[in-house]
C-alpha positions as CSV (number, residue, x, y, z in Angstrom):
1,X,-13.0,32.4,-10.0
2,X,-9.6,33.3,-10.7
3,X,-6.4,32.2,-9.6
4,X,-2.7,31.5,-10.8
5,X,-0.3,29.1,-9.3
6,X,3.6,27.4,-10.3
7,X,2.8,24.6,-12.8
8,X,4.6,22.2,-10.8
9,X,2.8,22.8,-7.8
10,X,-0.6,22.1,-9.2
11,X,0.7,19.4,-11.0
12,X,1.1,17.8,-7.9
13,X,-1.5,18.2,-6.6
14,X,-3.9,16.8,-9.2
15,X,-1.7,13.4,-9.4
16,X,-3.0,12.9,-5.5
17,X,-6.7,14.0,-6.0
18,X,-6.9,12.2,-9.3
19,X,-6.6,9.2,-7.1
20,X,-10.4,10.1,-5.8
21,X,-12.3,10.5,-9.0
22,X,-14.5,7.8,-10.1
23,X,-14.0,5.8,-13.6
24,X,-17.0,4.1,-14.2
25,X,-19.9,6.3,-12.5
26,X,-22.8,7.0,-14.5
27,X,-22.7,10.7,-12.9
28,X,-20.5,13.5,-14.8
29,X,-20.0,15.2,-12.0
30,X,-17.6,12.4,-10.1
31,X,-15.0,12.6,-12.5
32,X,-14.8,15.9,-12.1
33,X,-12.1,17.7,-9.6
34,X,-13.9,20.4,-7.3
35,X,-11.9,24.0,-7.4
36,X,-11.9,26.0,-4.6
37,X,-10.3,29.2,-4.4
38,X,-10.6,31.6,-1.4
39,X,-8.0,34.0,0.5
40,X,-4.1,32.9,-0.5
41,X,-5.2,29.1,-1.5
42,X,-6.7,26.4,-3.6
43,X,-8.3,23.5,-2.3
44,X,-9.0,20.5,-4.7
45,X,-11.3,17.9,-4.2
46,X,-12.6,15.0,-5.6
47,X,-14.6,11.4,-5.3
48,X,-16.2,8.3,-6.2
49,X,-18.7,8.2,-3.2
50,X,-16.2,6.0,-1.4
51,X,-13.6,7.7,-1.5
52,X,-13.0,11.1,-1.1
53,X,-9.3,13.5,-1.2
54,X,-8.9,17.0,-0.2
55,X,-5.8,18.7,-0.4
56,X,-5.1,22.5,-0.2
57,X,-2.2,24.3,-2.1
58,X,-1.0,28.0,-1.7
59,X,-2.0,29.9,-4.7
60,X,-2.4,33.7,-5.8
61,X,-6.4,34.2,-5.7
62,X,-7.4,37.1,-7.9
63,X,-11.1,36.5,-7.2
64,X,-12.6,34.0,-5.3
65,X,-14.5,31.3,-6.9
66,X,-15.5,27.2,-7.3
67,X,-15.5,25.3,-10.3
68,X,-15.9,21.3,-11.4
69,X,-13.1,20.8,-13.7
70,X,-13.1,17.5,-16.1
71,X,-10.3,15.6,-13.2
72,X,-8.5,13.4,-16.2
73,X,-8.5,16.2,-18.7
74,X,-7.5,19.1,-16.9
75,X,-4.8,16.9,-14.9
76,X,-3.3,16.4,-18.8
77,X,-3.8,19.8,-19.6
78,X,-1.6,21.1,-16.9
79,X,1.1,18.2,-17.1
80,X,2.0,19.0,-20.4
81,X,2.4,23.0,-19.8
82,X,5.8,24.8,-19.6
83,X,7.0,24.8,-15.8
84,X,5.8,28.3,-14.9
85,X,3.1,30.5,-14.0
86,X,-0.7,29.0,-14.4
87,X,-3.6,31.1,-14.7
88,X,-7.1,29.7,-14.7
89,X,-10.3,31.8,-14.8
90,X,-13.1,30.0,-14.6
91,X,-17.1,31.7,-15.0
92,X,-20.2,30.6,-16.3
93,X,-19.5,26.9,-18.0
94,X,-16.2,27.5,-18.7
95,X,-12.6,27.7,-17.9
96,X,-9.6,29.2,-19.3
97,X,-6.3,28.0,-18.5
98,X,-3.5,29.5,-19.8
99,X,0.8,29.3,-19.0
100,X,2.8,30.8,-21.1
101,X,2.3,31.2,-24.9
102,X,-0.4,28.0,-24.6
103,X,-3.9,28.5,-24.0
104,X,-6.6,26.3,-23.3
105,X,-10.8,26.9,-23.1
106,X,-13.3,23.7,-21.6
107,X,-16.1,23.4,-20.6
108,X,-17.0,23.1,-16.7
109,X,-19.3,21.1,-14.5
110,X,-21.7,22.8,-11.9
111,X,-20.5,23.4,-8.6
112,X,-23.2,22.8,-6.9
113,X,-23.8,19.4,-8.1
114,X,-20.1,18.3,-6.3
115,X,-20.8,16.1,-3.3
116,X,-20.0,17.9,0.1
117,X,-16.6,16.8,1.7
118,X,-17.3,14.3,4.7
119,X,-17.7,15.8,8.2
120,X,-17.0,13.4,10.4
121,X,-16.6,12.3,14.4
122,X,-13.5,11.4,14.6
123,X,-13.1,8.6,17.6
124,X,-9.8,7.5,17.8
125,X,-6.4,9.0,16.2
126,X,-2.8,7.7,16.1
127,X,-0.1,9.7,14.9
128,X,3.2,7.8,12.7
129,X,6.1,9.2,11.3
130,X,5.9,8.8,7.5
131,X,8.8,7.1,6.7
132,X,8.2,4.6,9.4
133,X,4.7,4.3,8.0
134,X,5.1,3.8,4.3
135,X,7.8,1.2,4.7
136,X,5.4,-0.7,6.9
137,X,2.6,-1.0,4.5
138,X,4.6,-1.6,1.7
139,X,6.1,-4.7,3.7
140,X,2.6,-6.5,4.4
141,X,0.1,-4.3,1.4
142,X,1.5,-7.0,-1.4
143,X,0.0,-9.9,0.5
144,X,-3.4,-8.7,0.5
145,X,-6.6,-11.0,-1.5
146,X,-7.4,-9.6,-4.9
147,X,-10.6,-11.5,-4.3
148,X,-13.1,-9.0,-3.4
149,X,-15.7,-11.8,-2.3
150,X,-13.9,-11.6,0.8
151,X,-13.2,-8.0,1.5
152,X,-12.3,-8.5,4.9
153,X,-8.5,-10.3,3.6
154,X,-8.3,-7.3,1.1
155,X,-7.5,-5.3,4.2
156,X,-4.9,-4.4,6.2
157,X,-5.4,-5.1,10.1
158,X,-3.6,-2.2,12.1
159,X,-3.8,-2.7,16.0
160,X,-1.9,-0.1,18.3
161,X,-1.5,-1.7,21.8
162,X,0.6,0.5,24.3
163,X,3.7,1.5,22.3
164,X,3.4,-1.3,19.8
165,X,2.5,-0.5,16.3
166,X,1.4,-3.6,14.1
167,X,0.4,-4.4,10.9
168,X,-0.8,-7.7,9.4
169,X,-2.4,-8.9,6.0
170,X,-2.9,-12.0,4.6
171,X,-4.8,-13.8,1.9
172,X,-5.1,-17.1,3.6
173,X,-2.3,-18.7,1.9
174,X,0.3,-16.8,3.5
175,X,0.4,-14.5,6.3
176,X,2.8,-11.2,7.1
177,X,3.0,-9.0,10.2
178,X,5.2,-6.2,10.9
179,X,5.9,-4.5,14.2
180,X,7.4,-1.4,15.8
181,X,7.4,1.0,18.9
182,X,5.6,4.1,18.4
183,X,6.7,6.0,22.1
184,X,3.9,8.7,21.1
185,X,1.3,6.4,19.5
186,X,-1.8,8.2,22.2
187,X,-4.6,5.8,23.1
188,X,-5.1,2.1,21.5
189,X,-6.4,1.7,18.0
190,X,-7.8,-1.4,15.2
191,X,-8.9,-0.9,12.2
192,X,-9.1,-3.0,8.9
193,X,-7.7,-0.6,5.8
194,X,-8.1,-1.0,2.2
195,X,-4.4,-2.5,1.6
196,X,-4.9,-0.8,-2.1
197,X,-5.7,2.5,-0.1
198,X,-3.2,2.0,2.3
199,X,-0.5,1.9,-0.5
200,X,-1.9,5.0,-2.6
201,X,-0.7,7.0,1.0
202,X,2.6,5.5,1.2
203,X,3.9,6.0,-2.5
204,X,2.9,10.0,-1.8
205,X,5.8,11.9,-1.6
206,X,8.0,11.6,1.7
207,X,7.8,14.7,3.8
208,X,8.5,15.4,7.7
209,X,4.8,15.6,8.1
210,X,3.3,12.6,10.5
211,X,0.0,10.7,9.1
212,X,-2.5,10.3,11.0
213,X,-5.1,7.8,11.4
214,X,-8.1,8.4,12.7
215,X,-11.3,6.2,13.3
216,X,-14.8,7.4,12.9
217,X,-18.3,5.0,12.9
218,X,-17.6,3.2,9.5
219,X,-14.5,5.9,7.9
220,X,-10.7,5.9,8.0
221,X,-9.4,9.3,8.1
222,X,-5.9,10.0,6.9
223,X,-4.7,13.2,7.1
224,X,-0.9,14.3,5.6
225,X,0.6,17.4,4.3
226,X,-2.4,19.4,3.2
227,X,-4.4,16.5,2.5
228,X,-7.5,14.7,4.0
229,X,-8.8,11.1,2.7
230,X,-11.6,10.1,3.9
231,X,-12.4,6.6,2.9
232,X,-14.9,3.9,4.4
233,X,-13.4,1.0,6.6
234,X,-13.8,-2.5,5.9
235,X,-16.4,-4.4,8.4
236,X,-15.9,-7.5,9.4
237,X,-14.2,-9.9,11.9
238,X,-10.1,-10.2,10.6
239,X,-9.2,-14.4,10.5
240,X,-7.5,-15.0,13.8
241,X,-4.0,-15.3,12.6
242,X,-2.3,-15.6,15.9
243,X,-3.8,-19.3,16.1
244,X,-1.5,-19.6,13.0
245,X,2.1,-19.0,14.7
246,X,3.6,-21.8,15.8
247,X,5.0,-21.5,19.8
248,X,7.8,-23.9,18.2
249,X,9.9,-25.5,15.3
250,X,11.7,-28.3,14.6
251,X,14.0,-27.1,11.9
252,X,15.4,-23.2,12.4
253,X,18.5,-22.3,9.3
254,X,19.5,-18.8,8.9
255,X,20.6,-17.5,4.6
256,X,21.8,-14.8,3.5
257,X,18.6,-13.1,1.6
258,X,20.2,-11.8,-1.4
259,X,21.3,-15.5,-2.2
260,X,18.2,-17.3,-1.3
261,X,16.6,-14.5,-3.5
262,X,18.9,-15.5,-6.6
263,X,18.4,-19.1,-6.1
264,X,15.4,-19.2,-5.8
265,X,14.3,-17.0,-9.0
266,X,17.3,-19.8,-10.8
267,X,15.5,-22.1,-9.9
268,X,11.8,-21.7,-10.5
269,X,13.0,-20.8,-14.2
270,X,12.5,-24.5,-14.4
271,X,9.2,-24.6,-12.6
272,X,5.9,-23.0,-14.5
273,X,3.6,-20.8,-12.4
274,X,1.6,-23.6,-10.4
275,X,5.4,-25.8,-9.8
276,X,6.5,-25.5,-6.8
277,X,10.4,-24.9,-5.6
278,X,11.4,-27.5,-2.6
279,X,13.6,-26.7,0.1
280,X,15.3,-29.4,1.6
281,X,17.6,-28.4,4.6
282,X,20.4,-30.9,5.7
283,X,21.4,-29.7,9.3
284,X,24.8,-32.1,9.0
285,X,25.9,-30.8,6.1
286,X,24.5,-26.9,6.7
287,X,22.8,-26.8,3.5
288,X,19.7,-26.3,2.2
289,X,19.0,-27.5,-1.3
290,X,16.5,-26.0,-3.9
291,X,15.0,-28.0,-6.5
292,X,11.9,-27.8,-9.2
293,X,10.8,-29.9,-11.8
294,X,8.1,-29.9,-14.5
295,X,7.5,-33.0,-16.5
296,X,8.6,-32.5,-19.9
297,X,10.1,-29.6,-19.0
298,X,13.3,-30.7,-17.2
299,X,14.2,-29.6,-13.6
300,X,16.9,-27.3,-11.3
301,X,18.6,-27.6,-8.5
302,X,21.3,-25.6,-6.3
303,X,22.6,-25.7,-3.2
304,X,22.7,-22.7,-0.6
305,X,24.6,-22.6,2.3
306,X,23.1,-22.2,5.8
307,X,23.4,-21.9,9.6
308,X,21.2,-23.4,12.1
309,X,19.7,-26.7,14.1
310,X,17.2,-29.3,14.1
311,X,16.2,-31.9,12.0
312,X,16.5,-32.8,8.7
313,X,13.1,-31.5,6.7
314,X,12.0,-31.1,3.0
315,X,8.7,-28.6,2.2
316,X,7.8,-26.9,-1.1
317,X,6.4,-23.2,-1.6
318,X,5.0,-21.8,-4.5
319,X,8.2,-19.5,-5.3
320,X,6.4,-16.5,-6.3
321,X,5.0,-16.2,-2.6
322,X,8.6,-16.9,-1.4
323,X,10.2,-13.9,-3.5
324,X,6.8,-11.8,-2.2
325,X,7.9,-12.2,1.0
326,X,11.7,-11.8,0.7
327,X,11.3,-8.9,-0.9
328,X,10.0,-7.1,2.6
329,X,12.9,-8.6,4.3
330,X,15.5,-5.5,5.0
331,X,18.3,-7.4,6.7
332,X,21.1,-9.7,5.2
333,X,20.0,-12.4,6.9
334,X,16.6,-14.3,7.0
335,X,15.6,-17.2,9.3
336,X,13.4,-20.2,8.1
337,X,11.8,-22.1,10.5
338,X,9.9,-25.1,10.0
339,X,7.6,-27.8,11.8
340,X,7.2,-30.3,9.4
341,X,6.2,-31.0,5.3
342,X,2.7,-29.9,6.0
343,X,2.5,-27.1,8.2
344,X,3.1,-23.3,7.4
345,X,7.0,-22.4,7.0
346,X,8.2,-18.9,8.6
347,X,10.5,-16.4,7.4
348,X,12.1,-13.7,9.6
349,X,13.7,-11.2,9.8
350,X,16.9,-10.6,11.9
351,X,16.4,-9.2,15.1
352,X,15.9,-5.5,15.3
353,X,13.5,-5.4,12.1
354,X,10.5,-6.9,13.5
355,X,8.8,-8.7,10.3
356,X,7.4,-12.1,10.2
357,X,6.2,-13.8,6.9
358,X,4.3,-17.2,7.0
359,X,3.6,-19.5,3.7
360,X,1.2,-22.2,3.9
361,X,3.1,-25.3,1.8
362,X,3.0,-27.4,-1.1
363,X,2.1,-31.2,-1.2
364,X,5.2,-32.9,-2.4
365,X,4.0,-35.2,-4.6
C-alpha cells in the first residue's frame, strides 16, 4: 500500500476515528486504525466492538493496499509533522511515513485480524441540518446520568412526530427537553442515544452536510460528511417525563439570564457543593431574592429584579444544576415558574427557542 495525502487533511481525519478505538481491550488489534487505500481515496476505520467510525478522505493512491496502524501513535506521528505532503508506504509488518525532511518506520498490525465494518438494515432515517443539530444536543447532552447502573438516563431520547423534532435527557433530578420543526424530517422516529455519543457528533466540525439518523434492530447509524458511526442503541423503557410537567403554576417571574447567571455563581461562593442557593420571589415588590448559607462559613444574599404574577414562594436548587441549565438558555430572558417549595421548578426559554429545563428542589431546612 502506498498513498500520499496533505498533512492537515489526515490529521483530521484521525482526531474523528481516534474516537472509535478501544483503550482498555485486551486485543491489539482494536487500538489499531484500519487503512484502506483504493482508487483516488483513503478510508479509515476503527473500533472498540461498540463502537465503530468510518470516514473516507481523497488521497493520491500509488498502489492499492490495507494496513492496521497503531490508532494513538500514528495519530501523534502525523500531528506533529510539517503541514505538507504525507507519504506512507506500508508492506509486510511495517510502515513508513514520511513528510518532509522527517521520517518515521513502525511496526503494523495484520489486516486481516481488523473487525469487518457493520452492514446493517437500516429501518428508519431522519435527516437534520447540522447546525440545528449540534446546538440541540449540546442543550439537553450535559443533563445526562454518569451512573451507568442505569443506562437508560445516560441516553438521550429523540422522538420525531410530524414536523416536530425533540430531544430530552434527564438524570432524574432534573429534566431538559428541546424542540423544533424539521419541515423535511420523512417518517416518525425514537431512539434512546448515548448522550456521550451524541456530543462526540456535534463538536465535529460544522459543515453544510445534514446528519442523519438512522435506526436499525439494536444500532444508531449516523452518517456526516464522509463519515459513518455505527454505534449500539440503548434498550430500555425512557422514565415517562411528560407525567413530570406541571399543566399549571402558581408563581411565573421572568430575569434577564445573564443576571440571574451572575447572581447566582455570587452567591453559591458562599454555599459549598451540597448548599443549596434559595430563591425567594416577592410578586409586590417584583423581586426575587437569592440567598445561601453554610454554618460556619457565613452566608450571601442579593436581590434580582423581576417581572411576573402569582404568589409569593421561596424554593432552593442546588446551584450547579441551575447554572447547567442556564447555560442552554439562548435568549435574554428566562421564565421561572413554580408550584410550590416541594415540587419541580421550570425554566424557559422565551418564546421562539423552544427549551424547557425542570430541577427537582431542595428541602429548606
Amino acid at each position: 500500500m502506498k498513498f500520499s495525502i496533505n498533512q492537515s487533511e489526515l490529521q483530521n481525519a484521525l482526531a474523528v476515528v481516534l474516537k472509535g478505538i478501544a483503550t482498555r481491550s485486551t486485543l491489539p488489534i482494536l487500538s489499531g486504525i484500519y487503512l484502506d487505500a483504493r482508487g483516488d481515496s483513503l478510508t479509515l476505520q476503527a473500533t472498540d466492538l461498540e463502537l465503530s467510525i468510518q470516514y473516507t478522505v481523497a488521497a493520491l493512491v500509488e498502489e492499492e493496499g490495507k494496513a492496521v496502524v497503531p490508532g494513538k501513535l500514528f495519530s501523534e506521528i502525523v500531528k506533529n509533522l510539517p503541514d505538507a505532503a504525507v507519504h506512507v508506504d506500508a508492506e509486510d509488518e511495517h510502515a513508513v511515513i514520511t513528510c518532509d525532511t522527517a521520517s518515521f518506520s513502525i511496526k503494523t498490525l495484520d489486516a486481516e485480524d481488523f473487525p469487518g465494518f457493520p452492514h446493517v438494515d437500516v429501518q428508519q432515517e431522519i435527516s437534520i441540518p447540522f447546525s440545528q443539530f449540534a446546538s440541540m444536543v449540546k442543550r439537553v447532552a450535559r443533563v445526562v446520568s454518569k451512573d451507568e447502573s442505569r443506562a437508560i438516563l445516560t441516553g438521550v431520547l429523540i422522538t420525531v412526530e410530524g414536523s416536530n423534532l425533540k430531544m430530552v435527557a434527564t438524570d432524574s433530578y432534573r429534566l431538559a427537553i428541546t424542540e423544533t420543526e424539521l419541515p423535511d424530517a420523512g417518517e416518525d422516529f425514537q431512539a434512546v442515544i448515548a448522550g456521550s455519543f451524541l456530543q462526540e457528533i456535534a463538536s465535529l466540525p460544522r459543515t453544510d452536510d445534514p446528519v442523519k439518523l438512522a435506526l436499525a434492530e439494536n444500532q444508531i447509524v449516523v452518517t456526516y460528511h464522509e463519515t459513518v458511526f455505527i454505534n449500539r442503541r440503548i434498550e430500555g423503557n425512557f422514565p415517562n417525563y411528560r407525567q413530570l410537567l406541571p399543566d399549571s403554576y402558581a408563581t411565573r417571574v421572568g430575569m434577564e439570564v445573564d443576571r440571574l447567571v451572575a447572581g447566582v455563581k455570587r452567591t453559591s461562593l458562599l454555599g459549598q457543593s451540597s448548599s443549596p442557593v434559595k430563591f425567594d420571589i416577592n410578586v409586590a415588590s417584583q423581586t426575587v431574592l437569592l440567598s445561601a448559607m453554610t454554618q460556619d462559613v457565613g452566608s450571601a444574599q442579593e436581590t434580582l429584579p423581576c417581572a411576573g404574577d402569582g404568589e409569593d414562594v421561596e424554593i432552593a436548587f442546588n446551584y450547579a444544576y441551575v447554572l447547567d441549565g442556564l447555560a442552554s438558555v439562548e435568549t435574554e430572558k428566562v421564565y421561572l415558574e413554580v408550584q410550590s417549595s416541594l415540587k419541580p421548578g421550570i425554566f424557559r426559554a422565551e418564546e421562539g427557542e423552544n427549551f424547557l429545563y425542570l430541577v427537582m428542589p431542595v428541602r429548606i431546612s
